[in-house]
N, C-alpha and C positions, 0 to 999 in steps of 0.2 A: 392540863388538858386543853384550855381554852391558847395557851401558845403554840402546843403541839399544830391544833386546828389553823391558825395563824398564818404556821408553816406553809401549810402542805396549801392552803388558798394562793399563798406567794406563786408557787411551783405546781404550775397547770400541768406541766408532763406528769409530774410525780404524784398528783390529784389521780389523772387518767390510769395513770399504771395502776392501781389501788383498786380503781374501780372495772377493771375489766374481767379479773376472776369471777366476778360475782353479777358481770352482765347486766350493770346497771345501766341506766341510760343517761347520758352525757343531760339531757333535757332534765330530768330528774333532780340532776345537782346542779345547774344551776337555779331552777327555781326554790330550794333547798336553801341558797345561798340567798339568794335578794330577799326571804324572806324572813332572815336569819333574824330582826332583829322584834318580830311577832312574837316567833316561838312562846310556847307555853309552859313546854320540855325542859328539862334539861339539857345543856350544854352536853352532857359526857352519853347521855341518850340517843340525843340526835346524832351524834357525833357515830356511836354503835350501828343504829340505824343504818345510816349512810354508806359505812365501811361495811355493813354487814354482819355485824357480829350480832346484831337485835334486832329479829324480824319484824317489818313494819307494822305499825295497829291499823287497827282497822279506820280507827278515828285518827287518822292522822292528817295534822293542817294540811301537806300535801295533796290528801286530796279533797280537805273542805277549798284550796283555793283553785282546783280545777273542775272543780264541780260545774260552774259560769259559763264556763268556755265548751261547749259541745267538741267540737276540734282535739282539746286536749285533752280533752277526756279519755274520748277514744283513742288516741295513741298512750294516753297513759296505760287503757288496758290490752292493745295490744303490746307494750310493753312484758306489761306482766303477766299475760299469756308466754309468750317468748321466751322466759327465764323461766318458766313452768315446763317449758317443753325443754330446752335444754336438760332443768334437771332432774325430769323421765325418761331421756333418752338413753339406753345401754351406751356405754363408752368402746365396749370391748366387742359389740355385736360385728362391725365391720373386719375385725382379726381375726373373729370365727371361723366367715365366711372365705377369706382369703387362704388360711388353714386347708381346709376341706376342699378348696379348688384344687389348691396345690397338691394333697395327697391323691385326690379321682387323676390328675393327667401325672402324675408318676406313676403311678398304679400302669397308666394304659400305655405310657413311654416302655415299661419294664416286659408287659406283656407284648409291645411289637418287636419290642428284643429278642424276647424271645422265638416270637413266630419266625423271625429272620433266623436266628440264628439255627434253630431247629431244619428248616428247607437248607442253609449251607453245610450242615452236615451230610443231609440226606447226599446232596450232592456229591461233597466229596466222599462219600459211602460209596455210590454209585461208580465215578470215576473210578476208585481202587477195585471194585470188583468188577468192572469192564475191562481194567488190564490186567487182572488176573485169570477171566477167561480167555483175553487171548491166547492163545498158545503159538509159536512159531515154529511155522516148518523147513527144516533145514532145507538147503539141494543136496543131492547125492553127491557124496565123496568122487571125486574124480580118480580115474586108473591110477595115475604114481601117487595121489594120497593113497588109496587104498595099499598098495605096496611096500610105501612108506610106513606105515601103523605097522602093516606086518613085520616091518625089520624093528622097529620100536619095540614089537611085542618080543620079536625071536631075541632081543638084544637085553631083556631084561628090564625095559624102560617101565611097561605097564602093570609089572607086578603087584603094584600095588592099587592099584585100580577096581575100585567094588563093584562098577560097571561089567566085569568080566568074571562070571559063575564060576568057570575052571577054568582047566588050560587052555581050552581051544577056544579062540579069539572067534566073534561073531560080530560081524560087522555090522549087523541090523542096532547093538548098542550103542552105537558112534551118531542116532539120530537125536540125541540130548545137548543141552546148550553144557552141562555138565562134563558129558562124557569127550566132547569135543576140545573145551576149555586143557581138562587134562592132557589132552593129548600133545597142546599147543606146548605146557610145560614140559611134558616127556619129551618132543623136541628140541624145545632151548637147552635141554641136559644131556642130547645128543650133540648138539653143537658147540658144547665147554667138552667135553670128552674126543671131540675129532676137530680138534681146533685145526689140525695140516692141510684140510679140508678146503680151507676159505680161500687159500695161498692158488686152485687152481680151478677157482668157479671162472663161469663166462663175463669179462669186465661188464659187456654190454649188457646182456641181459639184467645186469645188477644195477649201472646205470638207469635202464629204460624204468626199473621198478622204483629206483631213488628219485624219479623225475616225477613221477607221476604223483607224491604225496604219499599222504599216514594213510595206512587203510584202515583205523578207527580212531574214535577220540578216548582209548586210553590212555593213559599217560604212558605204562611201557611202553607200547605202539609205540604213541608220538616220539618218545626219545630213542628208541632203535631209528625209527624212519630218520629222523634227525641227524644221527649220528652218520649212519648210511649217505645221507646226502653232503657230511661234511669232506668223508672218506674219498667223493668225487669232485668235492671242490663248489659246490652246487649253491649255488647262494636261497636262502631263506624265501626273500621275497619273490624271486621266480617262481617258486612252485606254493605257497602259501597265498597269493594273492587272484591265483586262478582259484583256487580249493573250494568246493563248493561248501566244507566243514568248516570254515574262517569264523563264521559269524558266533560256534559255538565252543567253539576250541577256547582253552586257557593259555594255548602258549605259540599264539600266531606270529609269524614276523622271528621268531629266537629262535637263537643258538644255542645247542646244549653242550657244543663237543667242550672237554675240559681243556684241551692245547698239551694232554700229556702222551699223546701216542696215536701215531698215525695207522696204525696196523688196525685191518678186516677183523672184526672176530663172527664166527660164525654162526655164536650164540643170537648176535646183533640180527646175524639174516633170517636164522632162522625165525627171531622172532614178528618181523616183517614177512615173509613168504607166505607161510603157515596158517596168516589169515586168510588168504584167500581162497585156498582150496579146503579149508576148514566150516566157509562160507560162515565166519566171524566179523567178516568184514563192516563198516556202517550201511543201514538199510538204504541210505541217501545215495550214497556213493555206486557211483557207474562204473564200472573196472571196465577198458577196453580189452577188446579181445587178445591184443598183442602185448598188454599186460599177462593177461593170463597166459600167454604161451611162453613168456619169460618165464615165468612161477613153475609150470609145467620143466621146463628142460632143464631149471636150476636143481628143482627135487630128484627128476633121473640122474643129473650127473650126483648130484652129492650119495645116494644110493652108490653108485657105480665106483664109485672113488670111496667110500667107506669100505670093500670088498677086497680093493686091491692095491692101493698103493701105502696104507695105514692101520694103522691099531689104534685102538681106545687108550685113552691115557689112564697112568695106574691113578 
């Protein structure tokens, strides 16, 4: 033991590390030491003492030789005040309290979560039932639409149409986005059945409609219109870069024709025409007047030419 002690006097670092668990005071040991050679103790005692392992007496030289000295005294006892408080202090009361912060502002992070997210609902609740009471009011079918339906209907196109009670067609039905939409189809299947049709419309008027743009942002639409403008030779970005639909359209600036066949087909027009007098057209979109008067005399003539110079294909 007495070499063990020896040691560890050599090695002041390793003296300090020893003594720091147990909060002794650096002062303590060395008056400890210069007085090493008084001692009354034992060597393996003092030794205990020291490191800690033997709580000190009461009667201990250490403090018969501070007794003298006022000064030392009193730091000797706030010494040992100091390592009294240390070891009354909770270790773990500070984790507690960080615990329990940390759970109150999750709590109230979770609950402003929620308050937000509950108002973004409401919102979009609100939005979806705002556009579902609007309702949209057609315009009234113009004279050759209306005549038009009629041959549609006499021709067997809209048989199958739940819009129409019985035989006799009523035009007050054709005020639905529904009933309309059908009718646009029962045309495009009038224009695969009288494809001879296409071979004697007005160039121009077909033109002035192929200049003017898609009259919605369907993609059918778009790729009839498309097609139509290729049929005149019409380049893309002419009529696509005035369009007031550019910015939401998917297929601005493109070509769709395939490069296999230069031929009218009528299905193609009528799927372009149909919007207009259908008033399917986009809400944005201004149709000039000499647009619609194209639309107007292309529908009379196809009327008129399905009467006399053709038949429906088998």
């Amino acid at each position: 033991m007495a070499i063990l002690l020896k040691s560890i006097l050599k090695n002041q670092n390793l003296f300090q590390t020893l003594l720091k668990p147990q909060f002794v005071s650096a002062s303590i040991i060395s008056r400890t030491l210069t007085s090493e050679a008084h001692h009354k103790k034992p060597l393996s005692v003092l030794f205990e003492e020291v490191v800690g392992l033997r709580p000190i007496s009461e009667t201990s030289e250490i403090e018969e030789e501070v007794e003298g000295n006022e000064l030392k005294r009193k730091l000797f006892e706030l010494e040992r005040k100091l390592i009294e408080l240390k070891k009354s202090e909770p270790v773990r009361t500070k984790k507690q309290k960080r615990k329990v912060v940390t759970s109150e502002e999750t709590e109230k992070r979770q609950n402003l979560y929620k308050l937000f997210k509950v108002d973004e609902e409401k919102d979009i609740k609100k939005h979806s039932q705002e556009q579902k009471d609007v309702v949209r009011v057609y315009q009234e079918l113009p004279l050759e639409m209306v005549s038009f339906v009629k041959l549609l209907h006499k021709e067997g196109y809209l048989n199958k149409a739940n819009f129409i009670p019985g035989e006799k067609l009523d035009m007050g039905s054709l005020d639905e986005e529904y009933a309309r939409t059908f009718v646009k189809f029962a045309a495009e299947g009038f224009g695969k059945d009288y494809q001879e049709i296409a071979k004697w419309l007005s160039g121009s008027d077909l033109k002035k409609i192929a200049l003017f743009g898609c009259p919605s942002l369907e993609k059918r639409a778009i790729f009839a219109a498309k097609t139509l403008r290729n049929f005149f030779d019409i380049h893309e970005n002419n009529v696509c870069n005035a369009c007031v639909l550019k910015e939401k359209c998917k297929f601005p600036n493109q070509s769709v024709w395939d490069g296999k066949t230069k031929n009218l087909h009528l299905s193609v027009v009528m799927k372009v025409i149909t919007l207009y007098p259908l008033d399917l057209t986009h809400p944005k979109l201004q149709v000039p007047q000499e647009v619609q008067g194209s639309v107007s005399r292309l529908l009379t003539e196809i009327q008129n030419l399905s009467r006399t110079i053709c038949t429906p294909l088998a």
